[in-house]
C-alpha positions in Angstrom: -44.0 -49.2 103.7 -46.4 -46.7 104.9 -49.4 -48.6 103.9 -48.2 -51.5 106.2 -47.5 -49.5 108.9 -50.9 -48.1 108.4 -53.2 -51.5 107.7 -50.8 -52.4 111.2 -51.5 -49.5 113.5 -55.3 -50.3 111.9 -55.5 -53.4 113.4 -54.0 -52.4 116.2 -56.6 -49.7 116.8 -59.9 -51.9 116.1 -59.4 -54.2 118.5 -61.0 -57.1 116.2 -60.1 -58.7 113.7 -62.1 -59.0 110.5 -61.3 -62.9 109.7 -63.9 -65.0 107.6 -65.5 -67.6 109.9 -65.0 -70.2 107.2 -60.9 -69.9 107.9 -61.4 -70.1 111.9 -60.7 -73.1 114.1 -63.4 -74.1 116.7 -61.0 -72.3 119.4 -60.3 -69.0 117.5 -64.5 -68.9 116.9 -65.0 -69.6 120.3 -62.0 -66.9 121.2 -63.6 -64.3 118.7 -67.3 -64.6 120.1 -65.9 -63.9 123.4 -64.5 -60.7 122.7 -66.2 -57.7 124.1 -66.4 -54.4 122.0 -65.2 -51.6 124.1 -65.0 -48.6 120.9 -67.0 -47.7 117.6 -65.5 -48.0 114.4 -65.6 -44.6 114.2 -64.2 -44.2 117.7 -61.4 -46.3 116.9 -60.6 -43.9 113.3 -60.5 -40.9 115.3 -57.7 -42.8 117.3 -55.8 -44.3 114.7 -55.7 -40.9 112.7 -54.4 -39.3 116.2 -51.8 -42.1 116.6 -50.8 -41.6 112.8 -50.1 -37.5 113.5 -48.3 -38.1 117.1 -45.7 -40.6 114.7 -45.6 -38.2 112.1 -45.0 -35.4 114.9 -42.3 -37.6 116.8 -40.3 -37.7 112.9 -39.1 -41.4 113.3 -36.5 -43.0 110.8 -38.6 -46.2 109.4 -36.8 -48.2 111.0 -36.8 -46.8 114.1 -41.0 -46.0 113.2 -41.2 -49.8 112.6 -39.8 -50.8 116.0 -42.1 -48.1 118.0 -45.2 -49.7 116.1 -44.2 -53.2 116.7 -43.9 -52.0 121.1 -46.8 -50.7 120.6 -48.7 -53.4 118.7 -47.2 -56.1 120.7 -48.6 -55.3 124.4 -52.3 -53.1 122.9 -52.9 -56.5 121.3 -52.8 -57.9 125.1 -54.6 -55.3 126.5 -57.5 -55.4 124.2 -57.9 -59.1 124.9 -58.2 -58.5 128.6 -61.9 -58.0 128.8 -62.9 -60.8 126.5 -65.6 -62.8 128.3 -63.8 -66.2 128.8 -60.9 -64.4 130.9 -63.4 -63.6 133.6 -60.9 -60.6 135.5 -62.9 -58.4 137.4 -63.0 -54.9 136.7 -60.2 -53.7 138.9 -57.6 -56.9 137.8 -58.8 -55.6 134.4 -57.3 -51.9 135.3 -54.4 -53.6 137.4 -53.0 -55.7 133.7 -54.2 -52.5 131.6 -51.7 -50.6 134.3 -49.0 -53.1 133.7 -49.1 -53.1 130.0 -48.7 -49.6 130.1 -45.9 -49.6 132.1 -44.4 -51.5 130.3 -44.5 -49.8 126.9 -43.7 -46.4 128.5 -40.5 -48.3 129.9 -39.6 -49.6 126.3 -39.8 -46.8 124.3 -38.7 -44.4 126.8 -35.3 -46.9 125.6 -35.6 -46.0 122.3 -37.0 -42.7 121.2 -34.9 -39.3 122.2 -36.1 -37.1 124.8 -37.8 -34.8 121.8 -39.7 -38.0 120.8 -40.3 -39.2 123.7 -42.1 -36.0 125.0 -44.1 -35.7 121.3 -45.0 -39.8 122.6 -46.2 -38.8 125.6 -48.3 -36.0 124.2 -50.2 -38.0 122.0 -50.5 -41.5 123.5 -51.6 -40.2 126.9 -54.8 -38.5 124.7 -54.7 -42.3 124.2 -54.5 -43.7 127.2 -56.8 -41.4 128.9 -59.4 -42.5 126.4 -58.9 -46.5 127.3 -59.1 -45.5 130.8 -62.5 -43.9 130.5 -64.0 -46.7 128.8 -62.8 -49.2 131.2 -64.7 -47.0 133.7 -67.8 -47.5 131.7 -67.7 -51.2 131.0 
């Protein structure tokens, strides 16, 4: 279980996906050459290791583990599509979504973590957060 929860968070994290061109449809090619790189791979392994030790620090039940990763998973996908180059949002409509999305996942796992976790959270995806912010700055 682990190891999907890792390859999950990994994908998460790279903000690409690594899919052979051969099985892509003329839309997802066109989707996936439109996609603008905001991290290095090794950027993005420093955060997924730092994202693995917040959840080990937070000491989530799997299924309660599994549900934080799927919140989490669900909106960052959004947000890392936000800058692709066929969405045309400026910068600041850019910030405004990023913003939202965030928002939104602090709302929903505020729901389901206890205060304890919730704080641990905060701790580590903040680091997180900061990081995105500071990057959209420099696109």
């Amino acid at each position: 279980m682990n190891t999907i929860k890792s390859i999950i968070v990994a994908l998460f994290f790279s903000l690409c996906f690594n899919i052979s061109a051969q099985k892509l449809t003329e839309n997802q090619k066109l989707k996936e050459s439109n996609r603008v790189r905001v991290y290095s791979f090794e950027e993005l392994d420093n955060i997924q290791m730092m994202f693995q030790e917040g959840m080990l620090e937070m000491e989530l039940t799997n299924d309660l583990e599994e549900e934080y990763v799927n919140l989490i998973v669900a909106y960052t996908a959004k947000m890392s599509r936000l800058d692709d180059l066929d969405n045309a949002y400026t910068k600041e409509e850019i910030n405004n979504y990023f913003l939202v999305y965030l928002d939104k996942i602090e709302t929903q796992v505020k729901l389901i973590l206890s205060i304890d976790q919730y704080k641990k959270h905060l701790m580590s995806f903040n680091i997180i957060k900061d990081s995105i912010l500071l990057k959209l700055l420099e696109v």
